[in-house]
C-alpha positions in Angstrom: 6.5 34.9 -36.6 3.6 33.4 -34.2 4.4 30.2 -32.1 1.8 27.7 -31.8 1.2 25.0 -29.4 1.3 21.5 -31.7 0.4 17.4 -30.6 1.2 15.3 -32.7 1.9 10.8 -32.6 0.1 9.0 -30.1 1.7 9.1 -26.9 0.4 12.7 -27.9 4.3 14.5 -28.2 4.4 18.5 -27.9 5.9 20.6 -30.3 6.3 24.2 -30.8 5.4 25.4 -34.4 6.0 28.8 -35.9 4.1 30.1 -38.3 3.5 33.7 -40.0 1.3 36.6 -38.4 -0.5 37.0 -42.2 -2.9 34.1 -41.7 -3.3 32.6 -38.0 -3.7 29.5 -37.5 -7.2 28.3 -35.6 -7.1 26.3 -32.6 -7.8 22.6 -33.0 -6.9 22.7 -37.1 -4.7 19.6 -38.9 -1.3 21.0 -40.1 1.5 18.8 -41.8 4.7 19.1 -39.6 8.8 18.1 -39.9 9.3 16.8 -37.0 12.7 14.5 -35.7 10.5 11.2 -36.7 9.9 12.3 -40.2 6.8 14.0 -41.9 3.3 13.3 -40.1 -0.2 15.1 -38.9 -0.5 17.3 -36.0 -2.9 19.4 -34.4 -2.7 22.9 -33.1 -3.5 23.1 -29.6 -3.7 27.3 -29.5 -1.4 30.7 -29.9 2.0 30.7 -27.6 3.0 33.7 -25.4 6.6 34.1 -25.1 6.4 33.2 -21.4 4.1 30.3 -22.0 7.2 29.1 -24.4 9.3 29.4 -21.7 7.6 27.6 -19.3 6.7 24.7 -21.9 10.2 24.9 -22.4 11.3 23.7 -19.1 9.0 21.0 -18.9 10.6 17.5 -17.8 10.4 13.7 -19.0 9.6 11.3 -17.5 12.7 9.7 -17.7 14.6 13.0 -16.3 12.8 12.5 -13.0 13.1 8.9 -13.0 9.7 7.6 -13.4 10.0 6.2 -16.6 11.9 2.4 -17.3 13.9 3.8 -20.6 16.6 6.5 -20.2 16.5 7.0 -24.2 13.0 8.5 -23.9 12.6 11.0 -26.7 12.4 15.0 -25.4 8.6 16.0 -23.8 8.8 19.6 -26.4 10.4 19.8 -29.6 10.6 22.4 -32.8 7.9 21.7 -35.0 8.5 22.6 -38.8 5.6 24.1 -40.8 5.1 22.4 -44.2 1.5 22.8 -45.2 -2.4 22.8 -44.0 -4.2 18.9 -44.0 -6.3 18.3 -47.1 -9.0 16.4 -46.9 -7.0 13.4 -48.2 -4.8 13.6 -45.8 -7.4 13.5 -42.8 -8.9 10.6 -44.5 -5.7 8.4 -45.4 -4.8 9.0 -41.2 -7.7 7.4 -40.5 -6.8 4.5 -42.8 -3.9 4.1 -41.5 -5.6 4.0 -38.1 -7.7 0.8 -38.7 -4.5 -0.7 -40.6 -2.7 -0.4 -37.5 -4.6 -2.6 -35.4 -4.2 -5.4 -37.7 -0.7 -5.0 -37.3 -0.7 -5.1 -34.3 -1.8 -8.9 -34.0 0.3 -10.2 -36.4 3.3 -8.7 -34.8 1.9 -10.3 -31.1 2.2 -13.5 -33.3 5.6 -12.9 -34.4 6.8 -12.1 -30.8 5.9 -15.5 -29.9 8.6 -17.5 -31.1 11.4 -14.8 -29.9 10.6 -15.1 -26.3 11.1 -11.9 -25.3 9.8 -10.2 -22.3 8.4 -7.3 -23.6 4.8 -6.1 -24.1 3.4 -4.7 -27.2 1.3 -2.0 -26.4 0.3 0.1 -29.8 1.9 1.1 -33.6 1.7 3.9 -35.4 2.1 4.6 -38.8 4.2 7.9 -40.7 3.0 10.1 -43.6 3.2 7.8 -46.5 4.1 4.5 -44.9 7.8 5.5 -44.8 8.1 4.4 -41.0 6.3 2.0 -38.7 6.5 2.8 -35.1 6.3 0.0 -32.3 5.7 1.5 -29.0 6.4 -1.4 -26.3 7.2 -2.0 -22.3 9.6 -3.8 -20.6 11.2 -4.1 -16.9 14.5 -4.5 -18.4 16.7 -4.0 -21.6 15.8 -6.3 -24.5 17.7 -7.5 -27.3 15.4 -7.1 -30.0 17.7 -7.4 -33.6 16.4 -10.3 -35.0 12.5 -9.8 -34.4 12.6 -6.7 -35.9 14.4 -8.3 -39.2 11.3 -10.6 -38.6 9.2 -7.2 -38.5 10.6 -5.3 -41.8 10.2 -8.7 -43.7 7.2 -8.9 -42.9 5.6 -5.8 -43.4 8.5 -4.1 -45.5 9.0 -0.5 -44.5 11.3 0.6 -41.6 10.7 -0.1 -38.5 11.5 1.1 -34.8 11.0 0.3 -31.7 10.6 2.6 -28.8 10.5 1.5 -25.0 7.8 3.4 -22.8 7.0 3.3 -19.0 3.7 1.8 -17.4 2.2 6.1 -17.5 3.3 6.3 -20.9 1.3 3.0 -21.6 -1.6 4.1 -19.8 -1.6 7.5 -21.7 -1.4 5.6 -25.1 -4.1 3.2 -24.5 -6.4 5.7 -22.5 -9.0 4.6 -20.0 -11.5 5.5 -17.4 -10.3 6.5 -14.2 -11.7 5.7 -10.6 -13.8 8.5 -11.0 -15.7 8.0 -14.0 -13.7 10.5 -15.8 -11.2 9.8 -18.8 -7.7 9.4 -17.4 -5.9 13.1 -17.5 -2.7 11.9 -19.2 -5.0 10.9 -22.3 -6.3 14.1 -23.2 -4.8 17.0 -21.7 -1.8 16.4 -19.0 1.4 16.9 -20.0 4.1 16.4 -17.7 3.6 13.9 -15.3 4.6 14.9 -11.4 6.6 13.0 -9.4 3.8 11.8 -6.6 5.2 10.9 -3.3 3.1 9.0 -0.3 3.7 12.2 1.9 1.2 13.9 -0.5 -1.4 11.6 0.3 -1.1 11.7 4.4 -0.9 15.1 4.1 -4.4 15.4 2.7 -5.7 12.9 5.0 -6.5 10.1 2.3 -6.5 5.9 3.3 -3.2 4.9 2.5 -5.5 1.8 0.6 -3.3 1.0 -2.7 -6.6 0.1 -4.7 -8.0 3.5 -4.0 -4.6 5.8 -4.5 -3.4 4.3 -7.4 -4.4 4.8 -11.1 -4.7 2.4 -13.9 -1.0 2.6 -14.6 -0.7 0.9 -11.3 1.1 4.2 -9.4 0.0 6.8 -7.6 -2.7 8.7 -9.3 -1.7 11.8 -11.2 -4.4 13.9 -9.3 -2.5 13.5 -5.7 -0.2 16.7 -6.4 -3.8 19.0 -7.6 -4.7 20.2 -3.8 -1.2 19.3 -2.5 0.0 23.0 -2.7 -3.1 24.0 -0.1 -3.0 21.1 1.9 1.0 22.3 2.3 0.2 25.7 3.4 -2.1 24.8 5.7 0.2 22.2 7.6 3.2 24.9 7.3 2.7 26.1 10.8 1.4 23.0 12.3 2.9 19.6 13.5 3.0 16.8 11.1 0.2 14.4 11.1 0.1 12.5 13.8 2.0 13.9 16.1 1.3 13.4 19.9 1.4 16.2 22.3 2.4 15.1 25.9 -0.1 16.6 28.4 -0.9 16.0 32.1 -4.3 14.1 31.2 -3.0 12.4 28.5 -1.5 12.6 24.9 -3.5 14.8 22.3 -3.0 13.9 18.7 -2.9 15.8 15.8 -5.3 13.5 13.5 -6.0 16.0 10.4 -7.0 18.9 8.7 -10.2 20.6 6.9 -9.5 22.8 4.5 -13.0 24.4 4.2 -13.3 25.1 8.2 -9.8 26.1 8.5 -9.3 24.3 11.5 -7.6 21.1 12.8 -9.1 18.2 14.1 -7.3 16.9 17.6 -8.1 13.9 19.7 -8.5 14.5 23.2 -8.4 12.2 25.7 -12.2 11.7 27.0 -13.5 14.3 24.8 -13.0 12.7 21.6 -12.1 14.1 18.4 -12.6 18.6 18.3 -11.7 21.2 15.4 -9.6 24.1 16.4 -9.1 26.9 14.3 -5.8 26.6 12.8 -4.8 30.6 14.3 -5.4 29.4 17.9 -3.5 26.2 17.7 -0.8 27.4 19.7 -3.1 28.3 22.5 -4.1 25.6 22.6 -1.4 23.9 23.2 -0.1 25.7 25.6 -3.4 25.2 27.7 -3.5 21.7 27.5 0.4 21.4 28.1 -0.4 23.0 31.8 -3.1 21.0 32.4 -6.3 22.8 32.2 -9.0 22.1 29.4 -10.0 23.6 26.0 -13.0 25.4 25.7 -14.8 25.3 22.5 -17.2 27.8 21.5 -20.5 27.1 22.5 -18.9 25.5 25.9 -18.8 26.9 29.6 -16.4 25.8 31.9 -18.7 23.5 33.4 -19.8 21.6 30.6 -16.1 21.4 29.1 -14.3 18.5 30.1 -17.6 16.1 28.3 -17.4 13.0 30.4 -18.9 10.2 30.1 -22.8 10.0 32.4 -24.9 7.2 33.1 -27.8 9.7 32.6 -30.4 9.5 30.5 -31.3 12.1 27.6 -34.7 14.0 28.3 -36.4 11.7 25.7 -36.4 8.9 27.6 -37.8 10.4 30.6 -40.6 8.7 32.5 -38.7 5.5 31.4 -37.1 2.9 34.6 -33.7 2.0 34.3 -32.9 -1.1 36.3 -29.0 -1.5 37.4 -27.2 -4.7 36.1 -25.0 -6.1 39.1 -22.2 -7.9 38.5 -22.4 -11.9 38.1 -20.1 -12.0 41.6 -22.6 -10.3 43.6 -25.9 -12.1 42.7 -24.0 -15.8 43.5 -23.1 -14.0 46.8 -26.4 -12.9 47.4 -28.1 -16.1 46.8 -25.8 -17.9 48.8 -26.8 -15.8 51.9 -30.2 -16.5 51.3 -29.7 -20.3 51.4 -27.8 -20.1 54.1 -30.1 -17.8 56.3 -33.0 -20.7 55.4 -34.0 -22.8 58.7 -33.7 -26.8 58.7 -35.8 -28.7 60.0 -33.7 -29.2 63.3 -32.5 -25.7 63.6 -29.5 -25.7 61.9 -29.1 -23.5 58.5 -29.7 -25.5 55.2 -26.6 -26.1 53.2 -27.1 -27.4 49.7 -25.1 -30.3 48.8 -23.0 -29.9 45.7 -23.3 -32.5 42.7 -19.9 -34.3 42.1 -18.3 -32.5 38.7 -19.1 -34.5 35.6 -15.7 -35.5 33.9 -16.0 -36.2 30.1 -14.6 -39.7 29.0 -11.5 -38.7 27.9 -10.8 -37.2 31.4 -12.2 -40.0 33.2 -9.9 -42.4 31.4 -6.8 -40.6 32.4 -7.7 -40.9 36.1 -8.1 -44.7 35.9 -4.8 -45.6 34.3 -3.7 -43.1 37.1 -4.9 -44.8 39.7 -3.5 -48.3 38.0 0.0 -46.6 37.9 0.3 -46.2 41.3 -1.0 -49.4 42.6 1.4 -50.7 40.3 4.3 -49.2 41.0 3.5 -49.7 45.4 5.8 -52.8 46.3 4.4 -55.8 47.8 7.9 -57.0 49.5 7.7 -56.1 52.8 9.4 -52.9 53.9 13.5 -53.0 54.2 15.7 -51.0 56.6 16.6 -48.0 55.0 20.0 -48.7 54.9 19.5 -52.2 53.4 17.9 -50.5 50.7 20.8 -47.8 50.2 23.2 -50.5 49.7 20.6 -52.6 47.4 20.8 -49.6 44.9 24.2 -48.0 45.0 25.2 -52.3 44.3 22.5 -52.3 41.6 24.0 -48.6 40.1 27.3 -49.7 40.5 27.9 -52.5 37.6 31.9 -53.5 37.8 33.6 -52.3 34.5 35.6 -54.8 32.5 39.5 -54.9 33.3 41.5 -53.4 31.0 44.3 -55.7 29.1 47.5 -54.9 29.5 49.8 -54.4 26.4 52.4 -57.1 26.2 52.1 -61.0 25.7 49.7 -63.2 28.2 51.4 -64.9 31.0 50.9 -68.3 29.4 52.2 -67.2 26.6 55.3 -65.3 28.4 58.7 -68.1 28.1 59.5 -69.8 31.4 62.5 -68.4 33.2 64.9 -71.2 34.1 67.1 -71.0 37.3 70.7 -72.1 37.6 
């Protein structure tokens, strides 16, 4: 018996088929399959090796790595049964059914309405035969669903059954264009889908810019994880990215990585940014831990250390260059010219200084100054300082009110009378 690779359903399920070795089946034919949902279409995808099986085998859900909001996901590779080849009718009743479906799908939009229920409807699918009506939806959470779907088989009387799918799964089922003007790989021919980390996307030196990283689904983009495995054996016997390296003359950091030159790209202090292969990395190091420079090839030891010249390149020669002094020394300049000017009577020239403008919010201010203090100057004449000392500690001091005495008032207390 031959294995074949099957897809079948939208979200575009895998399924292993077998199949006699009398007649083989072509790649990219329309089989009728037993499948766990029930009878439906399916089309072969090519011939299975026995280690091919094996690794389709192994292949994990989404929900198995945890990148998928429902744990009841159904399994990524299941055992196809072979019932017969697609007539014609067939074919032509599936795509029926295809047009059919979208109706559906806005009436049962409508029908959500009144529920309330925080869940999006994303696509439906009909069986062979109408005996089942798939409703593939997403939701952040679990969702109590029982009486919309009585609503459902009312309405459009067949069974009915809902399956929760992740935001990938949604994107796989509604296909798009990705950011580079391809179709999205999880519509026509991914799989599995990777976990994707951000350490993937330093590591190949990408902006960490969410609108540039992330796919349609609103994650990281499946494609992160194609170079990753070069980019990782490249960085196994380097530093990570970004890594300083404490030298003498400064700290040198490890800024990236091209794969094509097979070099790393370091940032020197007053050199800038140079590529060092990655097989002399660790001289390198070594020679700018102790201080001395790097010589790049095509460099002599006098031309090394590039720092910065006020020189002029050969094709502006001919040209003047006129020094810009600082604003400090042309005052002071000027100032010694004024003052080394003769006056009429021998005596150096000094220029008088305007009086500084004040605006009239500032010149305001200093006049109710001025009033404060005129006010607040005494027009008594002066006391003896020791007049005035007792003037305010008799002003401070204010006498505080007796306290009464518990008991009756002396005019009140009874007369004693003497015998």
């Amino acid at each position: 018996m031959n294995k074949y690779l099957a897809i079948y359903g939208k979200p575009r399920y895998l399924g292993i088929l077998e199949y006699s070795t009398e007649e083989p089946i072509a790649k990219g034919e329309t089989v009728v399959v037993e499948s766990h949902r029930g009878e439906e279409l399916a089309v072969t995808a090519g011939f299975l090796t026995p280690e091919q099986e094996a690794e389709y085998r192994l292949l994990r859900n989404a929900a198995e790595h945890g990148d998928s909001a429902s744990k009841t996901a159904e399994p990524l590779v299941t055992d196809l049964t072979f019932i017969s080849f697609a007539s014609d009718e067939d074919i032509e009743t599936g795509d029926l059914y295809r047009e059919e479906e979208k109706g559906i799908l806005k009436s049962a939009i409508e029908i959500l309405k009144p529920h309330e229920l925080e869940m999006k409807l994303i696509d439906v699918e009909f069986l062979r035969h109408r005996r089942k009506l798939f409703f593939y939806f997403s939701s952040e959470q679990r969702v109590d669903f029982r009486a919309y779907v009585r609503d459902l088989a009312r309405e459009f009387k067949t069974r009915i059954e809902l399956r929760q799918i992740g935001v990938r799964d949604e994107a796989k089922i509604i296909r798009g264009i990705g950011p580079c003007g391809q179709p999205c790989c999880c519509s026509y021919w991914l799989n599995q889908f990777a976990p994707i980390c951000i350490k993937m996307v330093k590591e190949q030196n990408l902006a960490l810019n969410p609108a540039k990283i992330s796919g349609i689904c609103g994650r990281l983009m499946c494609c992160m994880c194609y170079e990753h495995n070069v980019y990782r054996e490249l960085w196994e016997k380097l530093p990570n990215p970004g890594t300083k390296i404490k030298t003498p003359n400064g700290n040198v950091v490890v800024s990236g990585v091209e794969i094509h030159t097979n070099s790393v790209r370091c940032y020197v202090p007053a050199r800038g940014e140079i590529k060092i292969p990655i097989e002399k990395f660790d001289e390198f190091k070594e020679t700018v831990v102790s201080g001395k420079d790097w010589i790049t090839a095509g460099e002599t030891e006098e031309t090394a250390p590039a720092r910065p010249s006020m020189k002029l390149p050969e094709s502006y020669a001919g040209t003047e260059t006129k020094v810009r002094r600082g604003r400090d020394d042309s005052r002071k300049e000027k100032r010694k010219e004024i003052d080394q000017t003769p006056s009429v009577e021998g005596k150096a020239f000094k220029k008088k200084r305007r009086p500084r403008k004040l605006p009239a919010g500032l010149k305001d201010q200093q006049k109710e100054k001025v009033n404060k203090e005129i006010l607040k100057k005494p027009s008594v004449p002066p006391i003896k300082e020791k007049e005035c000392e007792k003037t305010e500690t008799s002003k401070q001091k204010t006498r505080r009110p007796r306290r009464r005495r518990s008991g009756a008032k002396k005019s009140e207390r009874p007369a004693v009378v003497e015998e």
